[in-house]
Each structure stands twice: as C-alpha cells, then as structure tokens.
C-alpha positions as CSV (number, residue, x, y, z in Angstrom):
1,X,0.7,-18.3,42.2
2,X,-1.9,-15.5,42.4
3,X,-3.9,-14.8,45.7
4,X,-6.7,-13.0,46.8
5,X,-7.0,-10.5,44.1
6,X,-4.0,-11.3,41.9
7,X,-2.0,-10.2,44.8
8,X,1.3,-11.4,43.5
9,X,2.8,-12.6,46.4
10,X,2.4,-14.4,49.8
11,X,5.5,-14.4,51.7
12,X,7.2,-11.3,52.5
13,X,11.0,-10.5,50.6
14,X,12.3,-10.3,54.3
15,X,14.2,-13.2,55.7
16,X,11.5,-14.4,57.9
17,X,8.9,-14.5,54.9
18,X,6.0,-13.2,57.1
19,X,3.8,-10.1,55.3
20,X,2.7,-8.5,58.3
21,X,-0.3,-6.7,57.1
22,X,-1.4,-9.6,54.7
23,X,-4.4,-10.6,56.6
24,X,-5.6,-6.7,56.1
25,X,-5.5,-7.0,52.6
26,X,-7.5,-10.3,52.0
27,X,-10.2,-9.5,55.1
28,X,-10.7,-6.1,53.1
29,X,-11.1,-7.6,49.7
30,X,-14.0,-10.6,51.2
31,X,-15.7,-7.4,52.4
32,X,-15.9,-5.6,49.5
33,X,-16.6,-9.0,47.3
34,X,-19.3,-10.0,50.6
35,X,-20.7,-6.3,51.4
36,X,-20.5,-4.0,48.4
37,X,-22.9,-3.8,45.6
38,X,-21.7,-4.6,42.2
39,X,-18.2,-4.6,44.1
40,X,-15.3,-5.1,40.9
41,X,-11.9,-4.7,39.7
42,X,-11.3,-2.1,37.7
43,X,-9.7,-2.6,34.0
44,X,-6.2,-2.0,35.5
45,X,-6.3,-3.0,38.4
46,X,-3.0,-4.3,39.5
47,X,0.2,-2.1,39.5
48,X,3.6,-3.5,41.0
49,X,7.0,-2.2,41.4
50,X,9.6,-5.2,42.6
51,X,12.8,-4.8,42.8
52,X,15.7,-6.5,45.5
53,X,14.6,-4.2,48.4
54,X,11.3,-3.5,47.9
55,X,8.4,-4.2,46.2
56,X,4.6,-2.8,45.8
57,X,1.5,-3.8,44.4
58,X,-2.1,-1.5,44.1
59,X,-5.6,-2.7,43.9
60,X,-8.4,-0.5,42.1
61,X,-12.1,-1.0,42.4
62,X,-15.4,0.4,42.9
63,X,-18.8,-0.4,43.7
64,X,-22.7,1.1,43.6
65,X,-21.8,2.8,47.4
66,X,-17.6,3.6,46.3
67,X,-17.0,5.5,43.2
68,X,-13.2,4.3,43.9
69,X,-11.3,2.5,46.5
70,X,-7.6,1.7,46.5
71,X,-5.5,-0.8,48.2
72,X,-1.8,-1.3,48.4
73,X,0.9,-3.0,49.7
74,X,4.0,-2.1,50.3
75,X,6.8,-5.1,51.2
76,X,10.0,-3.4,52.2
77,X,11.4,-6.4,54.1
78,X,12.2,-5.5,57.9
79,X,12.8,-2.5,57.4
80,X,9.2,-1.0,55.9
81,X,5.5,-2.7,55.5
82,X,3.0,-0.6,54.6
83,X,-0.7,-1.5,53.8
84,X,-3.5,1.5,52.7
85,X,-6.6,1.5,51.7
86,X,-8.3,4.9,50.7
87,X,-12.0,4.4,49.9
88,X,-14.0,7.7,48.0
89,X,-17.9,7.6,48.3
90,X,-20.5,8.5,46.1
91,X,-22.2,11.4,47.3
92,X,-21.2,14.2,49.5
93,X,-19.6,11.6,52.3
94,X,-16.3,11.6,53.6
95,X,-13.3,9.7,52.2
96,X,-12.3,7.1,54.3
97,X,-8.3,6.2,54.8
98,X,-6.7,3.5,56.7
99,X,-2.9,3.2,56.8
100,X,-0.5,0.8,58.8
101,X,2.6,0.6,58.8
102,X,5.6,-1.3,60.4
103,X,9.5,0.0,60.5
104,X,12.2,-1.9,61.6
105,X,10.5,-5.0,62.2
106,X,9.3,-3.7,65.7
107,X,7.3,-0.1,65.7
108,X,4.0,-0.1,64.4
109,X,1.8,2.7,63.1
110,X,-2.0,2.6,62.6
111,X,-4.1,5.5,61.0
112,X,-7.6,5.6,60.4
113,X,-8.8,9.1,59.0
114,X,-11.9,10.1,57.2
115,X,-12.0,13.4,55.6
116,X,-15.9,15.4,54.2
117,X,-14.8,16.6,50.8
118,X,-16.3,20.5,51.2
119,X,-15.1,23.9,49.1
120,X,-14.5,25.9,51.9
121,X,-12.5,24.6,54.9
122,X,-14.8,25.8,57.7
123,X,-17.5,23.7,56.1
124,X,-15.4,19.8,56.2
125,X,-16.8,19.3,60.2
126,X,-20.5,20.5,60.0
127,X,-22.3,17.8,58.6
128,X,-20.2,15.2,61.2
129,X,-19.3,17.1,64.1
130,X,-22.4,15.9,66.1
131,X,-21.4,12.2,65.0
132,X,-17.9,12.9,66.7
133,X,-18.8,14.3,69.8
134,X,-19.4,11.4,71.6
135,X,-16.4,10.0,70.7
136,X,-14.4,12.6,72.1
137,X,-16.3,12.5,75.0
138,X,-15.0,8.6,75.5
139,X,-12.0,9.2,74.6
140,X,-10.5,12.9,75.3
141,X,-7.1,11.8,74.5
C-alpha cells in the first residue's frame, strides 16, 4: 500500500522494520501540501531503486515560492538510512539542504545547509551575513 506521497514503503528492509527518518518525510510533505502555494508533484515524481540491501525512493515537486524541491529516502537496513531534502527558491534566495543520516544503527548525522546561488564566490555571504551574525554570536561553536 502507498503512503504519504506514493512513498512505497512503511517499514524499513532491516530486521527491526523501523524507518528511522520516516516521520521527516511525511511532516515535510503536510508542510509543503499545508504551507506552499500551488504545492504539487511533478509528472515524474517517484524514482526507486530496490534491491536485497538497499533500496531508494525520490520525491519531485514545486510550488509558486520553490521552483524545485526534492526529497529522498534512502533504506539501507542497519547499516545506512539516509533522508534529504534540497529545496531551490525562486528568486535570488538561497538553496536550502537538510540531510540525516544514520550508520550502523547507532551514529547519527544531521545537516542543515543553505547555500546564496551568486557568480562570483566572494559575493554567496553578502546579502545574508547580517542575518547570520547573531547566530554566531549564540553559538560560537
């Protein structure tokens, strides 16, 4: 049976069953469907690879503030879970990336990034640098 999305599956292929970074994927789609305007599937819009070890599926859409966002899902048992989402603005705003992933069951890895599409290199931090500083103020580390 089809989920959130035509997400193809709901248990993980690992022995315990659990998909780790399931909730992720269906909190992300309500927002896009609940938040975004004109929020949609593209044409294509679901890509999977399954085989005994590992499987993957990808999730295209877009919306009036996204010219494209992508989710996927990677189910590599205990051994590998991966879950990104890449979302690319319309306009000159900066691409926002979230990654997380799980290895062996037990060390996790989360990534947020967000990168100003610009030319020129020492152009990407202008336009955001002022937004940042007070979060490297908090939080020096």
């Amino acid at each position: 049976a089809q989920n959130n999305y035509g997400m193809p599956w709901k248990s993980s292929i690992a022995p315990d069953g659990h998909c780790v970074y399931m909730p992720f994927w269906e909190w992300q789609c309500s927002y896009f469907q609940e938040n975004l305007t004109n929020f949609k599937v593209l044409s294509t819009p679901l890509e999977h690879i399954t085989n005994d070890e590992q499987r993957m599926v990808t999730l295209c859409g877009t919306s009036d503030e996204y010219r494209y966002i992508r989710l996927t899902y990677l189910d590599g048992g205990p051994q590998m879970r991966v879950f990104t989402s890449v979302c690319y603005p319309r306009g000159n705003h900066p691409i926002l990336g979230v990654d997380l992933l799980q290895f062996g069951g037990k060390r996790h890895l989360a990534i947020a990034d967000f990168q100003p599409i610009h030319q020129h290199e020492s152009e990407h931090d202008v336009d955001y640098e002022h937004l940042l500083e007070p979060i490297r103020q908090a939080a020096p580390s």
